[in-house]
C-alpha positions in Angstrom: 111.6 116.1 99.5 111.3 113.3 96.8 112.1 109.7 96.8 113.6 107.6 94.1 113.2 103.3 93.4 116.5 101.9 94.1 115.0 98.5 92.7 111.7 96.9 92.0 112.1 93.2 93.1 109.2 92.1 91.9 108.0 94.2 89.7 106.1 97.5 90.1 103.4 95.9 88.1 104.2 92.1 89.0 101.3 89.8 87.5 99.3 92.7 86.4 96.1 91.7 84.4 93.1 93.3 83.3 89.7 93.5 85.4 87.7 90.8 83.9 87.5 89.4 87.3 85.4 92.8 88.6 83.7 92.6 85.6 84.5 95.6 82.9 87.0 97.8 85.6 85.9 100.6 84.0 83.2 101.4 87.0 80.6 101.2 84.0 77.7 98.7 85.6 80.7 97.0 87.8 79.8 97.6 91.4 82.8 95.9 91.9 86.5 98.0 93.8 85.6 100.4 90.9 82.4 100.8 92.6 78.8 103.1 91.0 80.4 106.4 90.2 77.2 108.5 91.0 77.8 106.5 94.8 81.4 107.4 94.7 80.8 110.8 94.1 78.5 111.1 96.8 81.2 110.0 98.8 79.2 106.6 100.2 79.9 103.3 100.3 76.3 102.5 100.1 75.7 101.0 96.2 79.4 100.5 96.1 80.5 96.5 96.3 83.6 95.4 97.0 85.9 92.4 99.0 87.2 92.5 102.1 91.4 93.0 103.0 93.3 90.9 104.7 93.9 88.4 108.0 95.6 89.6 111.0 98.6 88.4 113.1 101.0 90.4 114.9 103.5 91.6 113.0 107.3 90.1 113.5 109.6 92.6 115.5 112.7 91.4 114.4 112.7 93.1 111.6 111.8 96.3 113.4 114.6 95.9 116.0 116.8 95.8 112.7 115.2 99.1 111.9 114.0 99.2 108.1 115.9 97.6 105.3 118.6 99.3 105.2 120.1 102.7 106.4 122.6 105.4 105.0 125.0 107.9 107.0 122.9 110.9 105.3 119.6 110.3 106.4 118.1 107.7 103.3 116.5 104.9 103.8 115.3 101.9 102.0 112.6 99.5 102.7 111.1 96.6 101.2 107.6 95.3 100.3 106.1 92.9 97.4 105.4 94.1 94.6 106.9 96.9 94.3 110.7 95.6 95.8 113.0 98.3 97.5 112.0 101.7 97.4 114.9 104.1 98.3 113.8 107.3 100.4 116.1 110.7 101.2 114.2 111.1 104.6 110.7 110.3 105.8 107.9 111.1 104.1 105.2 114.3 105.2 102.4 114.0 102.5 101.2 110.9 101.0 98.2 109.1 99.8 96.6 105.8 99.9 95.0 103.4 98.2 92.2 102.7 101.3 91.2 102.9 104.9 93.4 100.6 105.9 96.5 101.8 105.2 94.7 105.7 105.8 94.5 103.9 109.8 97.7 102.8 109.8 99.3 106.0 108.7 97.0 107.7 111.4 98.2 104.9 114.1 101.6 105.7 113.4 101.0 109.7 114.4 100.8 110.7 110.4 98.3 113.6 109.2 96.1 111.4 106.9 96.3 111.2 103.6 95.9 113.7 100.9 93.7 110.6 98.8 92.8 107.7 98.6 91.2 105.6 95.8 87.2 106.0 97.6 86.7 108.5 100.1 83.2 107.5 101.1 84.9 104.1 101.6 87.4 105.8 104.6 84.4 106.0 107.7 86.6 108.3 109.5 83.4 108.7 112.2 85.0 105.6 113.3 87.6 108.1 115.5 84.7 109.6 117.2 85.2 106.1 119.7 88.8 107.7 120.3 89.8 110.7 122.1 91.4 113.2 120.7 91.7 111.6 117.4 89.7 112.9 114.6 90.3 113.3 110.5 88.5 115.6 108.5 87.0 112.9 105.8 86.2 115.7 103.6 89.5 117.4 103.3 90.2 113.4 101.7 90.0 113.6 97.9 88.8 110.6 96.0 90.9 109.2 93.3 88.0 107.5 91.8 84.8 109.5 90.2 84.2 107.7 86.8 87.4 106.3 85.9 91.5 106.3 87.3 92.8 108.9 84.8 96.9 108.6 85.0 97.3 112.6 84.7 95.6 112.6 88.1 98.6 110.3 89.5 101.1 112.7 87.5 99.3 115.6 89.3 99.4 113.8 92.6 102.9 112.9 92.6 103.5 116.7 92.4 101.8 117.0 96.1 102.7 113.8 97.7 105.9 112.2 98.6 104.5 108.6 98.1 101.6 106.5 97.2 101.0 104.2 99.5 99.2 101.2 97.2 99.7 98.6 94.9 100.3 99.2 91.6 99.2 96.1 90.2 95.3 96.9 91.9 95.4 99.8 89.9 96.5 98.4 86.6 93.9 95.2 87.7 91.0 97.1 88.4 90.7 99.9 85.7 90.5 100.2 81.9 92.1 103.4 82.7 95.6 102.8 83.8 98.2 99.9 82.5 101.7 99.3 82.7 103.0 101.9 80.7 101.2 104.7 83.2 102.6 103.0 86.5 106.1 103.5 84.6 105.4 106.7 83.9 104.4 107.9 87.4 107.4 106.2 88.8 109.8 107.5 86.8 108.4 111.1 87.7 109.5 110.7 91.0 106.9 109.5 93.2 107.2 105.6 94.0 104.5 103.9 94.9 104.7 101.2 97.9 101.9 98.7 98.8 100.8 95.5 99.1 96.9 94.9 98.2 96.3 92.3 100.5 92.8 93.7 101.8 91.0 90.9 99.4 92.4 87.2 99.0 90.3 87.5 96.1 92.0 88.4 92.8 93.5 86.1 90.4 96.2 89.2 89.5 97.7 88.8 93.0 100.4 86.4 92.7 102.9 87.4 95.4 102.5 87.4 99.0 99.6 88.9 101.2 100.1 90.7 104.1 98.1 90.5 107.7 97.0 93.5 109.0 99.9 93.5 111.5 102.2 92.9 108.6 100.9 95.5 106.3 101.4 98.0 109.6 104.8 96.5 110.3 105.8 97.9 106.8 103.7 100.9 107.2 105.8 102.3 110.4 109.3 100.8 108.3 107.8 103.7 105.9 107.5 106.3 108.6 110.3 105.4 110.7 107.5 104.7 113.2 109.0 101.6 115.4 108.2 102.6 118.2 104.4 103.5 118.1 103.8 100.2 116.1 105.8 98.4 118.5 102.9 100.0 121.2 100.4 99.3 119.0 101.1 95.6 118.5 101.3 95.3 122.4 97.8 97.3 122.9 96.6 95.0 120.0 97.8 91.4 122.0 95.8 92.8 125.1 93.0 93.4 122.7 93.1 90.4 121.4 92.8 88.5 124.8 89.8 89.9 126.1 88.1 89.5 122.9 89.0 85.5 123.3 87.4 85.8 126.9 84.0 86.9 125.5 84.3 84.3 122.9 81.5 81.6 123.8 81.2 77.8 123.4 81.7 76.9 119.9 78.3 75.7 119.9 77.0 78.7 121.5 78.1 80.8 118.3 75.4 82.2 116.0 75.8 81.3 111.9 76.2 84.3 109.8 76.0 85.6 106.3 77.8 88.6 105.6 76.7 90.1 102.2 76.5 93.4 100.0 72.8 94.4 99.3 71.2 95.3 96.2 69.8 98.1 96.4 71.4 99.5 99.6 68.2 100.2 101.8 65.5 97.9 100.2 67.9 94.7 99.5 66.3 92.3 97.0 69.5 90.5 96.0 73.0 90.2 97.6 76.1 89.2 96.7 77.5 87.0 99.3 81.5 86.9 101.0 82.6 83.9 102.6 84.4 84.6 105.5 88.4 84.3 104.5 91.8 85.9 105.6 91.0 89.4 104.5 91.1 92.1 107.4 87.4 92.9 107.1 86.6 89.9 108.3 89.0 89.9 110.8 86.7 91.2 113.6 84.2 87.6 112.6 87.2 85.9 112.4 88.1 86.3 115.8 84.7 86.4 117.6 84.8 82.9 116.1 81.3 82.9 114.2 80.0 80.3 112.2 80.3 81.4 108.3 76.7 79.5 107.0 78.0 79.6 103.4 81.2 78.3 104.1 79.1 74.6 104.5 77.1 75.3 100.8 77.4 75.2 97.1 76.9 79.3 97.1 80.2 80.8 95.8 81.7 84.1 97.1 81.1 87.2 95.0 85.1 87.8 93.7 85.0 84.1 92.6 82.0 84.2 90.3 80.2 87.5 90.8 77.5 85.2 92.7 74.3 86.8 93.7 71.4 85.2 96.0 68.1 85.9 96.4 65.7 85.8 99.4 64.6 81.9 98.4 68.1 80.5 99.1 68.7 82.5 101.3 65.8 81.3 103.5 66.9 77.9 102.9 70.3 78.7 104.6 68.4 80.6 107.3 71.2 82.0 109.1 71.0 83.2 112.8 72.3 86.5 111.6 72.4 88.5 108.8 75.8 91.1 108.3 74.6 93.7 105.7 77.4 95.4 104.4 77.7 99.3 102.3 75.7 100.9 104.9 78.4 101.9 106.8 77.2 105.5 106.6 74.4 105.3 108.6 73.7 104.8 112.8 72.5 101.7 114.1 69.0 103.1 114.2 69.4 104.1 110.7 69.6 100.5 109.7 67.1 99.6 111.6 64.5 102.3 110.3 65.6 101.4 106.8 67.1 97.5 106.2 65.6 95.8 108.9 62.2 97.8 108.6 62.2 96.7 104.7 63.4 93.5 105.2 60.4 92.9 108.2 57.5 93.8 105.7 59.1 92.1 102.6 56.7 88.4 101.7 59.6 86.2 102.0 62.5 88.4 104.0 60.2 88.2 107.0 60.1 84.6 107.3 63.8 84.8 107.8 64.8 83.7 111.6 67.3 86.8 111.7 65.1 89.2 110.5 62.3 87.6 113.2 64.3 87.9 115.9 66.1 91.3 114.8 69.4 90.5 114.3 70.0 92.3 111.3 73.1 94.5 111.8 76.0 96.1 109.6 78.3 94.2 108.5 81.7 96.1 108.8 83.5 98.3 106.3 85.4 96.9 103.7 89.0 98.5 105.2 90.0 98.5 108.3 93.4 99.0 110.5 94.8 99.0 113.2 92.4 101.6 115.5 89.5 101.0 113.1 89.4 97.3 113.7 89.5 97.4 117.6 86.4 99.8 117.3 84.5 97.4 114.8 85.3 94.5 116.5 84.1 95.7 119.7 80.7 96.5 118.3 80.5 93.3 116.8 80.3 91.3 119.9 77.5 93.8 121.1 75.7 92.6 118.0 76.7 88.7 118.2 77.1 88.6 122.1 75.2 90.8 123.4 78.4 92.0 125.0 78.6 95.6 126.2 81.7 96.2 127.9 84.7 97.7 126.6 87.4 94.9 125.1 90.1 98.2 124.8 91.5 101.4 126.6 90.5 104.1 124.0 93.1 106.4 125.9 95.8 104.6 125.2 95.0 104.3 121.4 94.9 108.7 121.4 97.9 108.3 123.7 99.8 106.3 121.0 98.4 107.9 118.3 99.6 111.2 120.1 103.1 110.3 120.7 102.8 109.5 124.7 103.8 106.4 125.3 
């Protein structure tokens, strides 16, 4: 089965510019989307630095009760998404890749096998399912499409395996020296389309067109699959969800201030770059459990803005209640503990720090998230802000959905 672009509405590579906002975008030095190749090819996030994705509402349903775009007697389909316009499809795709864990969740959500790629495996924490029953993915059977470089004969190679590529052309073109315009073309016209929205950072000066919530994104994701119903479940499980979070939600003056920043190094931090909490999905879980953002009320800038970097001195002049350490997604809580936290508590000035004091020194969240991942992340981050222990969602219901019975 293979697909063909009816038409690009906004472009396949609407707005496309280079990636001097990440720096070179060759992954040379930048430890920006491109991230350290020796780290990529370890398959961690750990000296890897990236944004987060995007905010989260519930998607609308009228579109879904319309079905997808548009519908033919034989089976085709067509369904639309910015950039890339209307993408025209002779029945539903079975093998695909992505550009991250997000949209690797979603397809999983929506009862898919995962992806044959996506752009950084180590990036996809697929031990995140262990919270679920009888959902699991196989994070090494996940090839990475990023080692050194984005090579466009890889995509051509792809294409030859997958029935679409579920990401947005134009963060390809924006965050590599190794693709342009002239490559998306090309892979298009070989008869894979691609179809994504990168709306997992609000933070690149390339994106021009509209961003998607999580729910959004997934709303477009089961249009894809032919999925209505699950995401229609899903949405309903998510609304639930998203009420007994609110109940566990103290006082606004009750909530702790927070940092959330990317270390440098990973386990013996002595510089970070710093994200201010925004609309991107990994934040979403902070967003919700309603935390203070302690840079949001000072002159320091957030990393896709400027490339900022703090040190330990301004940072002990903010003196947040708690610190969220971020590319360390790889390891247990203990983990952490034994190696960030233990550094941070015998480093001179680290130590004088009221978070590290008191302990409350946790990881920060992966940079992607969907629809499963986020419930399980956002759970854990009220045991780390609230103390909060209980479980906020029916983990049965998720494998039940995931699984078709519903």
């Amino acid at each position: 089965m293979k697909t063909s672009v009816v038409l690009v509405g906004a472009g396949a590579a609407a707005g496309c510019v280079g990636g001097e906002d990440e720096g070179n975008g060759s992954g040379n030095g930048d430890t920006g989307d491109g991230g350290n190749s020796e780290t990529d090819e370890n398959g961690t996030d750990d000296n890897g630095m990236e944004n987060g994705d995007d905010g989260m509402e519930n998607g609308d349903d009228n579109e879904m009760e319309n079905g997808s775009d548009g519908e033919s007697g034989d089976g085709s389909y067509t369904v639309t998404m910015e950039p890339v316009g209307t993408v025209e499809f002779d029945a539903v795709p079975e093998a695909w890749a992505a550009n991250n864990g997000s949209w690797a969740d979603m397809g999983v959500a929506l009862g898919q096998a995962p992806p044959e790629a996506v752009y950084l495996a180590g990036r996809y924490h697929t031990k995140l399912y262990d919270e679920i029953p009888g959902v699991s993915v196989d994070g090494d059977a996940v090839e990475s499409l990023w080692t050194s470089k984005l090579d466009p004969e890889q995509f051509l190679a792809l294409g030859e395996e997958v029935d679409v590529l579920v990401m947005d052309p134009n963060f390809l073109v924006g965050r590599s020296d190794g693709i342009d315009e002239n490559d998306i073309d090309r892979i298009e016209s070989a008869g894979t389309p691609f179809f994504g929205n990168s709306s997992f950072s609000r933070g690149y000066e390339w994106h021009d067109y509209e961003y998607l919530s999580l729910y959004e994104a997934f709303e477009h994701m089961a249009e894809l699959f032919q999925e209505r119903e699950r995401y229609k479940a899903f949405a309903a499980l998510h609304e639930e969800f998203q009420a007994n979070v609110a109940d566990i939600v103290p006082p606004e003056d009750e909530r702790p201030s927070v940092t959330i920043m990317w270390p440098q190094p990973a386990e013996a931090p002595e510089a970070f770059s710093p994200y201010l909490i925004d609309e991107g999905t990994s934040f979403k879980q902070w967003r919700d459990l309603g935390v203070e953002d302690a840079f949001a009320t000072t002159d320091v800038e957030d990393f896709h803005a400027g490339r900022a970097r703090i040190d330990y001195e301004l940072l002990l002049q903010i003196d947040p209640d708690v610190l969220l350490i971020r590319g360390n997604e790889a390891k247990t809580a203990a983990e952490f503990r034994d190696t960030v936290l233990s550094f941070m508590e015998s480093h001179n000035v680290a130590s004088e720090l009221t978070a590290v004091g008191n302990g409350d020194v946790y990881r920060g969240g992966p940079l992607y998230q969907g629809p499963i991942t986020n419930m399980v992340l956002t759970e854990r981050a009220a045991s780390q802000v609230y103390g909060v222990e209980e479980e906020l969602f029916d983990r049965q219901r998720v494998a039940d959905i995931v699984n078709g019975e519903f």
